[in-house]
Structure formats: structure tokens, C-alpha cells
C-alpha positions, 0 to 999 in steps of 0.5 A: 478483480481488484478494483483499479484507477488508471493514470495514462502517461501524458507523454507515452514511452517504453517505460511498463506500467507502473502498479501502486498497491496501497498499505492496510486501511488505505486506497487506491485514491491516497495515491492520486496526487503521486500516481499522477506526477509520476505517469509523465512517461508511462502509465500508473495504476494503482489498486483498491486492495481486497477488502479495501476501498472499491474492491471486493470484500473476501473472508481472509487477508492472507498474502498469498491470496493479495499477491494473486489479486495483484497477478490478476491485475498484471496479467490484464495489463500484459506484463511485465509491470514495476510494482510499488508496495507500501507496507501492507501492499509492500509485503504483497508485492515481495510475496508476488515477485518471489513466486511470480517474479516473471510479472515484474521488471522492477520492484520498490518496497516502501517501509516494510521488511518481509518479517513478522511485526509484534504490532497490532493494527487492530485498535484502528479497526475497532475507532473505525467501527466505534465511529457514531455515523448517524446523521453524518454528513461531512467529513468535518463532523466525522472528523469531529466526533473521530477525535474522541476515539483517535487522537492523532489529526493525521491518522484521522484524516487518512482513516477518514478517506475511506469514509463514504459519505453518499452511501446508500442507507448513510455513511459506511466504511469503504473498509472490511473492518470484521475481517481486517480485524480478523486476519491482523496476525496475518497482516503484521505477520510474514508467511515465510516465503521461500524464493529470490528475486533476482532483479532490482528492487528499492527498499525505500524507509522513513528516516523517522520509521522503525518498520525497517531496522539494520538488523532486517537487512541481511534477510531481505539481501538473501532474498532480493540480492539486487536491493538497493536501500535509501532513507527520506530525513523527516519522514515516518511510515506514511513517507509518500505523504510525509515527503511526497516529492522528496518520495516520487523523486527517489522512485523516479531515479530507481525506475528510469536507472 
């Protein structure tokens, strides 16, 4: 079973819980500050992905196998849930609700269309593994020692929340890197699914992102009919940190239509 964090409503409602699947690299604890706002009414919870964070560590990266993880965790809840899915955990999340659209009354897409990427991610997995960890013992030393190998301040900074620091034997990678490694032509990659999800769903883009292109609307209208389709000015593919409440504002109004 997927590891899980729990964010009770503070004011409980009919709303159905709200499921939060993070994107490659990621956890569940990216999410906190979005997870929290938006548990006002019902409850959030977001997930560590397989091979991600405290999850468990399997051999393959497979979408269909991640929309199964997901299943597992609505099914403990009871279900029908909202599901929201950011790249990665996006394409997880469109997988699921054309094969078990049953679990979820509404779904949001975060800047990922259910196509194939000609990207590569798997640059990002060999910094984190080229990291020197030895005698490590704050973030601001990894970091300093990460700028060698990843330039980008920001890139950093979220590749180094999944950085353990009080581990046993010194710091690791709360990361599966050999296997995300691995299957990355299966993570960039879409198995095609076959389906339609009938019922409503946000696909909600960075301005600033190209993961999302005209051209892909006419695949995603044939297989989730009832898309809707918004766009954040001055926000790239990690919208929900570019723009956090410009964000949590979009996919409140959605879920509370």
C-alpha cells in the first residue's frame, strides 16, 4: 500500500475526499501547504507514489500498475473520491479513471496531456545519484555540492525534499533512482489506453508550460468529453509552486462547481 498523509477537514462537509498524486521525483510532502488550504471542507490526502518518498520500492514504473496503487488507496477510503494528478501522478490518474472511472467523481489533470513525451528525465536521476552524501548533514551543504551538478536553484530545492538526511547509515535518496532510471520510457511514455471518462475533469496548465499544446486538445476531448481547460499566466510545469493560490483557487471553484 502507498504511503499516505492524511489532512482532516477542519470543517467536514459532503464534499468526498480529495486524492493528491504527486509527479516524478516528488512526495507527497510537496503538496502540504496546497493539501492543508484546501482540506477546509473535506478531507486531503495525498500519496508517496511507488518508488517515491515513503512508499514502497518495486521493480517497474509502469502506469498501469501506479493506477492500481492509486485504486488500493480509494478503495481504503471507500470511494468515490476527486483525484488530483500532476504530471507523473497526472497521467496515473487518467489511466485510472478510464479503467475504473467508478472511484472518482471528478478528476483534475495538472499539466500533462495522455500522450508520449520525447523528453528525458533521466538526467535528473544520474545528478541525484552523482551527489557526494558523505559527511552530509544539512540541506544547505547538499545543496551546496548539488550546484555543481544541477544549476537551476529551484530544481534543487525540490529534488532535495526527497533528500534524507537522519537515515540510517547517512543520507539517501527517499528515491528509487535505478529504477526510475529504468522505466523513464515508460514514464514519459503513454500506454495508449483505450476508454472514456464521462464525467468532469480540469486540465489545468502553466501558461508558461509546453507539456500541454493545442494540438493535444483533440485526444484528450475524445477521451474525457466533459474537459474543461484553464491556464495560470507566469506559471510553468510545477504550476502548484509557481502559482500556489492562483493554483489551489482554480481547483477549488472546479471541485465545489
Amino acid at each position: 500500500m502507498l504511503a499516505t498523509i492524511l489532512h482532516r477537514a477542519e470543517t467536514p462537509s459532503d464534499a468526498p475526499p480529495l486524492v493528491i498524486a504527486h509527479g516524478l521525483y516528488g512526495s507527497g510532502r510537496n503538496w502540504g501547504v496546497i493539501a492543508r488550504r484546501l482540506a477546509d471542507i473535506r478531507d486531503v490526502i495525498v500519496v508517496d507514489m511507488r518508488n517515491h518518498g515513503n512508499s514502497p520500492w518495486a521493480d517497474s514504473q509502469s502506469y498501469p500498475e501506479m493506477a492500481a496503487d492509486l485504486a488500493k488507496v480509494i478503495a481504503g477510503l471507500g470511494g468515490p473520491v476527486d483525484l488530483l494528478g500532476h504530471s507523473m501522478g497526472g497521467k496515473t490518474s487518467m489511466q485510472l479513471a478510464l479503467t475504473e472511472g467508478h472511484l472518482l467523481r471528478r478528476l483534475v489533470v495538472a499539466d500533462i496531456a495522455p500522450v508520449a513525451y520525447a523528453h528525458d528525465q533521466s538526467r535528473h536521476a544520474q545528478a541525484m545519484r552523482a551527489l557526494d552524501l558523505a559527511g552530509v548533514t544539512t540541506r544547505g551543504e547538499a545543496d551546496r555540492r548539488f550546484s555543481d551538478l544541477v544549476e537551476d536553484p529551484g530544481l534543487r530545492a525540490f529534488f532535495l525534499q526527497s533528500l534524507d538526511l537522519k537515515a540510517e547509515g547517512g543520507p539517501r535518496w527517499r528515491l528509487n533512482l535505478d529504477v526510475l532510471e529504468a522505466e523513464m520510457d515508460k514514464i514519459v511514455g503513454w500506454p495508449g489506453t483505450p476508454g472514456v471518462f464521462d464525467k468532469p475533469a480540469l486540465f489545468l496548465t502553466g501558461a508558461e508550460s509546453h507539456y500541454v499544446l493545442p494540438e493535444h486538445r483533440d485526444a484528450i476531448r475524445a477521451q474525457f468529453p466533459k474537459a474543461r481547460f484553464a491556464k495560470l499566466p507566469g506559471a510553468g510545469h510545477w504550476l502548484h509552486a509557481d502559482r500556489p493560490r492562483e493554483f489551489e483557487a482554480a481547483v477549488r471553484v472546479f471541485l465545489t462547481a
